[in-house]
N, C-alpha and C positions, 0 to 999 in steps of 0.2 A: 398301590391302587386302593384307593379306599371303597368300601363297603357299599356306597352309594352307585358308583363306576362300573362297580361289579354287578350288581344288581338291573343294571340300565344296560351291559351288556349281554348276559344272558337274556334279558327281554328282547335283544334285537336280534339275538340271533335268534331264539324259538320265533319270533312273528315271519326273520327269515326263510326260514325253514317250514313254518308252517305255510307259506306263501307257495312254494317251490310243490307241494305237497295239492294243488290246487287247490279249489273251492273247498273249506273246510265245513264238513258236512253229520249228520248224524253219524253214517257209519265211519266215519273218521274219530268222529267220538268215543262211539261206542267200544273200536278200535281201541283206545287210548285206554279207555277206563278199565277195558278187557286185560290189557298190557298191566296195568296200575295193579288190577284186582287178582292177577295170577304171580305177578311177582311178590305180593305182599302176602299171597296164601302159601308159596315156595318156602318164605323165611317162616311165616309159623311153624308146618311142617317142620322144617330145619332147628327151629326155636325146640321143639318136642320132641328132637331127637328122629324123624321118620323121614329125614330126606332119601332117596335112591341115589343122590349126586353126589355127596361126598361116604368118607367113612367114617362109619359110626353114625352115619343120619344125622348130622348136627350141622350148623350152621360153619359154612366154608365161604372162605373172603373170595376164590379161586370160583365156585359156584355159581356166587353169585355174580363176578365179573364177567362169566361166560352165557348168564343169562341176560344180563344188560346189554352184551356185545351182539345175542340173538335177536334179540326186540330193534336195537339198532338198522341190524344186516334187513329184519322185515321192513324197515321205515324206507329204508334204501329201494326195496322192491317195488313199493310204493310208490316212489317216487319215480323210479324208471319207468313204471307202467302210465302213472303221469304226465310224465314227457313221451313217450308212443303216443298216448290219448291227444296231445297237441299238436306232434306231428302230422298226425293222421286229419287234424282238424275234424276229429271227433268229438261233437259236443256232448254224448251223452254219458263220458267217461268210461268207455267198456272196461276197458281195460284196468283202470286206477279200480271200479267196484268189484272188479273179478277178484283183484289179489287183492282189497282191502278185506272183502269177503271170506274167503277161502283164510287168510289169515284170523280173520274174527273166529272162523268158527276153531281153527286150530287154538288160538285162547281158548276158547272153553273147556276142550280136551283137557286142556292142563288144566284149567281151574277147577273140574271135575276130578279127573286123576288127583292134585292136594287135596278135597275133601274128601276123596277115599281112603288118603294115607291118614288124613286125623278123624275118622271114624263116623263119618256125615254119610244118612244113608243115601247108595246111590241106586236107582231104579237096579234091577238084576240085567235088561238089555243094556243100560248103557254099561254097567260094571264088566260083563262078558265082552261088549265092545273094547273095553280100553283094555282087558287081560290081552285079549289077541292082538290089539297094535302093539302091546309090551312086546310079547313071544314075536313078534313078524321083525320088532327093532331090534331085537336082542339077536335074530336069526343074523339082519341085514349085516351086523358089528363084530361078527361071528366069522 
């Protein structure tokens, strides 16, 4: 398969898939960029040695595959909430904006969490917010 083929498949399958995913919308975007922006501030982190995900804080192939595989499993959710939304002949989306939502802001956590591991100040409420979802995860894994 040449390079061309390849190219023109991956494009059919994201328009796919972005189809499946309904009306593609800001917060879908924003979604995406959210997704984009927290996995590429993960491997910085990782890059400087300050990941919590592997050891030694350094960039893990294993990491990172389990974080591509989490963005995935949310795209998934999305998409089940999607198809509720069309079952129900729901045109206002409830359900696809609920967990696009709730997802977006769970991006940020983590986008905020990486720039506290590389030294980015973070307000002192949201900093105490993210220590105590640390200690409640670490409780739950416990």
């Amino acid at each position: 398969m040449n390079w061309d083929k390849c190219v023109k498949a991956l494009a059919a399958l994201a328009g796919w898939a972005a189809g499946l995913l309904g009306e593609w919308n800001a917060l879908t975007t924003s979604l995406a960029a959210a997704m984009a922006v927290d996995y590429l501030t993960g491997l910085i982190a990782a890059w400087r040695g300050r990941s919590p995900k592997s050891e030694g804080g350094g960039v893990s192939s294993r990491a990172g595959f389990d974080g591509l595989l989490r963005k995935a499993f949310i795209l998934a959710v999305i998409l089940l909430a999607t198809l509720l939304d069309w079952a129900l002949g729901s045109p206002s989306r409830a359900f696809q904006t609920a967990a696009t939502m709730y997802y977006l802001a769970n991006e940020g956590i983590s986008i905020l969490e990486n720039a506290a591991l590389m030294g980015v100040p973070v307000p002192k409420a949201l900093k105490s917010a993210l220590e105590t979802m640390k200690k409640e995860e670490a409780q739950k894994e416990e």
